[in-house]
N, CA, C and O atoms as a GROMACS GRO file, in nm:
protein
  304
    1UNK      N    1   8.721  12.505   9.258
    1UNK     CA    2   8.758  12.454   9.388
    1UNK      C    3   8.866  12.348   9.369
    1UNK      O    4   8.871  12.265   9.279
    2UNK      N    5   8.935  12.362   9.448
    2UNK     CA    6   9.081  12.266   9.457
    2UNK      C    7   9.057  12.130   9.509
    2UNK      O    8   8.965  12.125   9.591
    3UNK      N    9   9.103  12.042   9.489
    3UNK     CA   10   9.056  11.904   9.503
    3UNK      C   11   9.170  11.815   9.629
    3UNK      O   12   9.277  11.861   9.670
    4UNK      N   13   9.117  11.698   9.663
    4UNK     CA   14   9.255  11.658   9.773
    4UNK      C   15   9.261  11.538   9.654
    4UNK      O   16   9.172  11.493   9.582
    5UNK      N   17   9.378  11.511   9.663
    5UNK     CA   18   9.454  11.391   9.578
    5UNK      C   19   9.464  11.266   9.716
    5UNK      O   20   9.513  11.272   9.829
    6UNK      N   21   9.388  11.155   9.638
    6UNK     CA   22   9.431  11.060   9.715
    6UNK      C   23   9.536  10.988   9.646
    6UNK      O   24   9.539  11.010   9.525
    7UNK      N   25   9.612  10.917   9.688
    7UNK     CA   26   9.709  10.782   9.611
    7UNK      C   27   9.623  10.695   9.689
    7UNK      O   28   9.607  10.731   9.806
    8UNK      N   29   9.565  10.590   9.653
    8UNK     CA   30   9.600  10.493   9.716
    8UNK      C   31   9.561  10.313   9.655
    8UNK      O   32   9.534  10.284   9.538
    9UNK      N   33   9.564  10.260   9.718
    9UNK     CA   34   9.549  10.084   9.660
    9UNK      C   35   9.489   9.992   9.735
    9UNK      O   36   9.497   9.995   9.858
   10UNK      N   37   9.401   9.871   9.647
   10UNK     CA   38   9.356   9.771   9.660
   10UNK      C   39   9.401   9.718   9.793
   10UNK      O   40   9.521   9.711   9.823
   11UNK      N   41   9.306   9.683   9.871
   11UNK     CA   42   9.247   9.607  10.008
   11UNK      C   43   9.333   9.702  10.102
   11UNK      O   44   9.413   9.652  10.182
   12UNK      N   45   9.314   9.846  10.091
   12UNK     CA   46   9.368   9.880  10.201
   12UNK      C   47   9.235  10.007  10.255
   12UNK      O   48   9.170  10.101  10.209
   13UNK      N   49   9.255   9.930  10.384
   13UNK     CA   50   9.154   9.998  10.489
   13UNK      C   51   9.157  10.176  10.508
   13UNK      O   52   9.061  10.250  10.528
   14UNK      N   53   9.290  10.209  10.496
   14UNK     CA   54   9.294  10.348  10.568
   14UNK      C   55   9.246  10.400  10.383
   14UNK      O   56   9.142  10.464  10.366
   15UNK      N   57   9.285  10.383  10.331
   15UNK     CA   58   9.254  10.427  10.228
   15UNK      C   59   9.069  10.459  10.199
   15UNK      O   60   9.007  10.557  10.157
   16UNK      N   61   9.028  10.320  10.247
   16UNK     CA   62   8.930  10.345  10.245
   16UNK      C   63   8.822  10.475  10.324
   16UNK      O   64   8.736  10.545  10.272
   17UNK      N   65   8.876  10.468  10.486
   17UNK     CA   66   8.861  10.521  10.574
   17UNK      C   67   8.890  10.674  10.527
   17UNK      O   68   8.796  10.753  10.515
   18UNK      N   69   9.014  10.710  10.503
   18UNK     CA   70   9.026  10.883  10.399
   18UNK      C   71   8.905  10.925  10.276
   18UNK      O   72   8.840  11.029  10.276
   19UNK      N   73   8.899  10.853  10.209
   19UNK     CA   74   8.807  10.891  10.120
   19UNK      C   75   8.648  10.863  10.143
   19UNK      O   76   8.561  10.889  10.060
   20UNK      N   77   8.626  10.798  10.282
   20UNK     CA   78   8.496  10.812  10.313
   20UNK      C   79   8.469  10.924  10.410
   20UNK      O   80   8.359  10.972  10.438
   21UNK      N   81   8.628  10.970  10.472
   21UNK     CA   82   8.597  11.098  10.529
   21UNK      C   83   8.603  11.199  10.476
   21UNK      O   84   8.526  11.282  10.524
   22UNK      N   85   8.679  11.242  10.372
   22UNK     CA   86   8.669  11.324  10.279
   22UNK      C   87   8.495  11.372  10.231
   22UNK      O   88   8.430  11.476  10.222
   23UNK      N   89   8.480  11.253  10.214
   23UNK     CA   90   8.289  11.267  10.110
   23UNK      C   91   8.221  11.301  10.242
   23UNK      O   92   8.150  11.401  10.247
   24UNK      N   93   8.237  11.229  10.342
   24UNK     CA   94   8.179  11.327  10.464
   24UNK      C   95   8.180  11.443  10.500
   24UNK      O   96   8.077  11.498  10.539
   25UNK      N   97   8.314  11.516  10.493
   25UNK     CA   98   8.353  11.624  10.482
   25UNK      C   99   8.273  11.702  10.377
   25UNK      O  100   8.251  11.823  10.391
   26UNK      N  101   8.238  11.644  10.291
   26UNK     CA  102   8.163  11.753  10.120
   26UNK      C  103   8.284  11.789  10.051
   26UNK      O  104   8.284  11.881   9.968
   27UNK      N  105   8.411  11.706  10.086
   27UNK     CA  106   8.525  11.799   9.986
   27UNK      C  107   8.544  11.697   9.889
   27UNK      O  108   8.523  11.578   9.914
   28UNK      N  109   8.594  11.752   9.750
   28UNK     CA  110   8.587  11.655   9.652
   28UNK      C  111   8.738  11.611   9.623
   28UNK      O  112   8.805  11.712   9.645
   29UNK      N  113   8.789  11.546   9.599
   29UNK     CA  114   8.868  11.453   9.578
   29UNK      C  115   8.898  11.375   9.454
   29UNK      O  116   8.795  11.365   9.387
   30UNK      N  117   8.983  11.327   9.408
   30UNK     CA  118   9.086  11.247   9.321
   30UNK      C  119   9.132  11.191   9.371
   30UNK      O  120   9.203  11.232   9.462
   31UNK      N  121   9.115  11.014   9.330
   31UNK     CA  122   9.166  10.914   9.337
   31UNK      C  123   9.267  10.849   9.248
   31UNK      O  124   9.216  10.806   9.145
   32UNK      N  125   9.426  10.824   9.262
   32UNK     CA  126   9.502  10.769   9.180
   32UNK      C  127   9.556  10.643   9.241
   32UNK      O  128   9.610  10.638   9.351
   33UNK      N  129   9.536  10.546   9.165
   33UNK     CA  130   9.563  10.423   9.187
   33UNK      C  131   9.736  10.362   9.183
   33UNK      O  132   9.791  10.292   9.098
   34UNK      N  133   9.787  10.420   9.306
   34UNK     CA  134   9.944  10.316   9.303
   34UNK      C  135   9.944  10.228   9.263
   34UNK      O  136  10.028  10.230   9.173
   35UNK      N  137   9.882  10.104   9.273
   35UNK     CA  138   9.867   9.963   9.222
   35UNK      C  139   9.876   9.985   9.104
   35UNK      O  140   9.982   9.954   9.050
   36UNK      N  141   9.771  10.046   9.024
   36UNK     CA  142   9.782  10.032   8.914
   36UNK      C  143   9.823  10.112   8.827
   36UNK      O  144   9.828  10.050   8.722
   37UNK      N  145   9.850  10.202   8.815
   37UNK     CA  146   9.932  10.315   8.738
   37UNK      C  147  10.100  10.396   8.791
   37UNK      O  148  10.125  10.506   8.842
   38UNK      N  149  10.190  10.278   8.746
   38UNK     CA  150  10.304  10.293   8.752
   38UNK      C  151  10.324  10.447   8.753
   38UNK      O  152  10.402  10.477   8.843
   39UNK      N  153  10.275  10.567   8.677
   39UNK     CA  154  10.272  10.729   8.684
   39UNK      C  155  10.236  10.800   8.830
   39UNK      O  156  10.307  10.885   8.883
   40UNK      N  157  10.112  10.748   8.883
   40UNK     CA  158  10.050  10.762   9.018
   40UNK      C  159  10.152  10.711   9.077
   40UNK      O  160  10.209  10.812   9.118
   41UNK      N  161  10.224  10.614   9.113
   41UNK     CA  162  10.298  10.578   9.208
   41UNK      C  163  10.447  10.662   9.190
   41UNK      O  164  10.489  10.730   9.283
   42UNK      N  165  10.499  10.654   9.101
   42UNK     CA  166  10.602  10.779   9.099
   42UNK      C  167  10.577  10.930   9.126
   42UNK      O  168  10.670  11.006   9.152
   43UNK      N  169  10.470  10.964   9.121
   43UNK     CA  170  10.417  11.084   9.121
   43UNK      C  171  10.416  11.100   9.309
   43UNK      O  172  10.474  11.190   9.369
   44UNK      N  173  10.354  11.010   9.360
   44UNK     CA  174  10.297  10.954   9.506
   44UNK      C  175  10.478  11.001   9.542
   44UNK      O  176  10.506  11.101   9.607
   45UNK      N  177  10.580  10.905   9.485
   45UNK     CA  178  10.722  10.886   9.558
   45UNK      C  179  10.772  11.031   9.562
   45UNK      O  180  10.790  11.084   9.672
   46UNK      N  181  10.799  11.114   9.423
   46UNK     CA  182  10.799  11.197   9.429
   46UNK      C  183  10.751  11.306   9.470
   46UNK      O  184  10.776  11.407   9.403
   47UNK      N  185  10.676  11.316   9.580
   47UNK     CA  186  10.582  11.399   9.654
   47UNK      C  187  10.638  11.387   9.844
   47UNK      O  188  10.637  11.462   9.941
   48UNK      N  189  10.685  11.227   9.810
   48UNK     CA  190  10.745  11.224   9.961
   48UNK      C  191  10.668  11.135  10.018
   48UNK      O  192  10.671  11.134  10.141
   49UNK      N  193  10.584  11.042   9.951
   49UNK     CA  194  10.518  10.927   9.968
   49UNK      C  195  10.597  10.818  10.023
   49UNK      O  196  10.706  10.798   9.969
   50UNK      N  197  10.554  10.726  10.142
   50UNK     CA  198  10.561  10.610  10.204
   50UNK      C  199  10.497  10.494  10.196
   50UNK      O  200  10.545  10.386  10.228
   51UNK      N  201  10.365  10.517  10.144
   51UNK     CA  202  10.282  10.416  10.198
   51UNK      C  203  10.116  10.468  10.150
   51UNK      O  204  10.095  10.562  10.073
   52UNK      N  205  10.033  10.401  10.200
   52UNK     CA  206   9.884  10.440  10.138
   52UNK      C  207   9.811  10.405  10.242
   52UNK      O  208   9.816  10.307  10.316
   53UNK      N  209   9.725  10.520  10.236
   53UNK     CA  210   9.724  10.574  10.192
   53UNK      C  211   9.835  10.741  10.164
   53UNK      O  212   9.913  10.768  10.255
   54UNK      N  213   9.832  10.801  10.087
   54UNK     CA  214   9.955  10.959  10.054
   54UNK      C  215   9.773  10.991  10.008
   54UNK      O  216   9.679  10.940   9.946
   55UNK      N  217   9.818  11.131  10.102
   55UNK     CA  218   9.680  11.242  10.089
   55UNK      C  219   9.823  11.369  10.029
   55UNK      O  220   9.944  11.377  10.053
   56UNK      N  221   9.732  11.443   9.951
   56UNK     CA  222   9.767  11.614   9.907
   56UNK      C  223   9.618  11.678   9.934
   56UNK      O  224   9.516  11.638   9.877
   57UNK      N  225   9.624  11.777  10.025
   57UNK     CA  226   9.517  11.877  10.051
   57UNK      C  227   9.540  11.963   9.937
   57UNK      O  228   9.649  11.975   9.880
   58UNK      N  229   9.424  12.029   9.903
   58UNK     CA  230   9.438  12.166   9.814
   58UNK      C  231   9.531  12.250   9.824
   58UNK      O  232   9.576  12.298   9.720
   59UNK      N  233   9.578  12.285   9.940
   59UNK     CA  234   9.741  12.358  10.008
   59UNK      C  235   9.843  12.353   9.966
   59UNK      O  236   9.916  12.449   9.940
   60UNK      N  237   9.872  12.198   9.947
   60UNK     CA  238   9.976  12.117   9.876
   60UNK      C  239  10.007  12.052  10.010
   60UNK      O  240  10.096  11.969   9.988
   61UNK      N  241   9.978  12.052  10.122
   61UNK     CA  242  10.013  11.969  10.222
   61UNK      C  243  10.024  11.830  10.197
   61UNK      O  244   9.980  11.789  10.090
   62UNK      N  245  10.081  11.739  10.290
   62UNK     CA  246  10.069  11.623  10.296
   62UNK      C  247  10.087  11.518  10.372
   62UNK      O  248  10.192  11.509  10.436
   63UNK      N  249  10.013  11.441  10.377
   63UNK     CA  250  10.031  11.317  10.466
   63UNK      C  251  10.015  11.148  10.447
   63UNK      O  252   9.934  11.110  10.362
   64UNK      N  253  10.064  11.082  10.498
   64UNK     CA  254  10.062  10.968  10.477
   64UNK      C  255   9.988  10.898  10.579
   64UNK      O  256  10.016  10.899  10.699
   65UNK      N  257   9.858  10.813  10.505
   65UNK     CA  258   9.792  10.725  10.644
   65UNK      C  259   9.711  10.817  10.679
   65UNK      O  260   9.724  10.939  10.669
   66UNK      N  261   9.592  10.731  10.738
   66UNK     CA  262   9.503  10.829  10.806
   66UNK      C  263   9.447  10.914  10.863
   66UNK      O  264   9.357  10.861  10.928
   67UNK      N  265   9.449  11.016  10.875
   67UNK     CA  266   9.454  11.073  10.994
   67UNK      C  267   9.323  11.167  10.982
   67UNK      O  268   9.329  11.259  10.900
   68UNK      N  269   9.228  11.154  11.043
   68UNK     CA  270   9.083  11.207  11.096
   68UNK      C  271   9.137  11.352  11.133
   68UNK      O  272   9.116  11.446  11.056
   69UNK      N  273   9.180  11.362  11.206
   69UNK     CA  274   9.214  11.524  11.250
   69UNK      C  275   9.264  11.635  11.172
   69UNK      O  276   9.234  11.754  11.178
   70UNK      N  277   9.362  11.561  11.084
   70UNK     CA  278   9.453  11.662  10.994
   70UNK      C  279   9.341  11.682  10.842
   70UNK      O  280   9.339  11.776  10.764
   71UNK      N  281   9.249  11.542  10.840
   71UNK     CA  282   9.146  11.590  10.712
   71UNK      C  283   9.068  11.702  10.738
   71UNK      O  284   9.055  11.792  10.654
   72UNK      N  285   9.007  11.705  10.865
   72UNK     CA  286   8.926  11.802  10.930
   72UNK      C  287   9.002  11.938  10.930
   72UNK      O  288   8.957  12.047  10.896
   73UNK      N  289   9.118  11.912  10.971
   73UNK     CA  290   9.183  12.059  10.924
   73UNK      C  291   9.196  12.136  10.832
   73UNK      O  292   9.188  12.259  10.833
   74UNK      N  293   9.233  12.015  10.688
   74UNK     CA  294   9.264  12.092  10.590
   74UNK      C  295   9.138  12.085  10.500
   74UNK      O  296   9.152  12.114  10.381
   75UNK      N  297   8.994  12.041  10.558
   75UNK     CA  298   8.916  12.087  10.457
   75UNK      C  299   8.908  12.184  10.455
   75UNK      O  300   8.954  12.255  10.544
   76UNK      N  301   8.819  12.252  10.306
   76UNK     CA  302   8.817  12.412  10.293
   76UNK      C  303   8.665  12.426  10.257
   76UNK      O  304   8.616  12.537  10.236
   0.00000   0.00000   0.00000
């Protein structure tokens, strides 16, 4: 099963908020730390990243920042 990639970093809310909906969801997930792994954050830019939280669905979709509706969509 394909996993959603989170990016995201220290004291940030939406971040938090994605990956507690995710585990709600039952879909499993990867967490890479922008803050702290200079690789994750280039990886994040290079993907078309803004900001954090940067979601990748299993699809390869993507989005930046929270969004409740579009997780619900692209779980599988």
């Amino acid at each position: 099963m394909s996993k959603f990639t989170v990016y995201s970093k220290a004291g940030c809310g939406q971040c938090i908020f994605t990956k507690n909906k995710l585990t709600e969801l039952g879909q499993d997930w990867e967490e890479k730390r922008i803050d702290l792994d200079p690789d994750a954050r280039q990886e994040a830019m290079d993907k078309g990243a803004m900001g954090a939280p940067f979601v990748v669905a299993p699809s390869g979709e993507t989005i930046s920042g929270f969004n409740e509706k579009w997780l619900t969509e692209m779980a599988v």
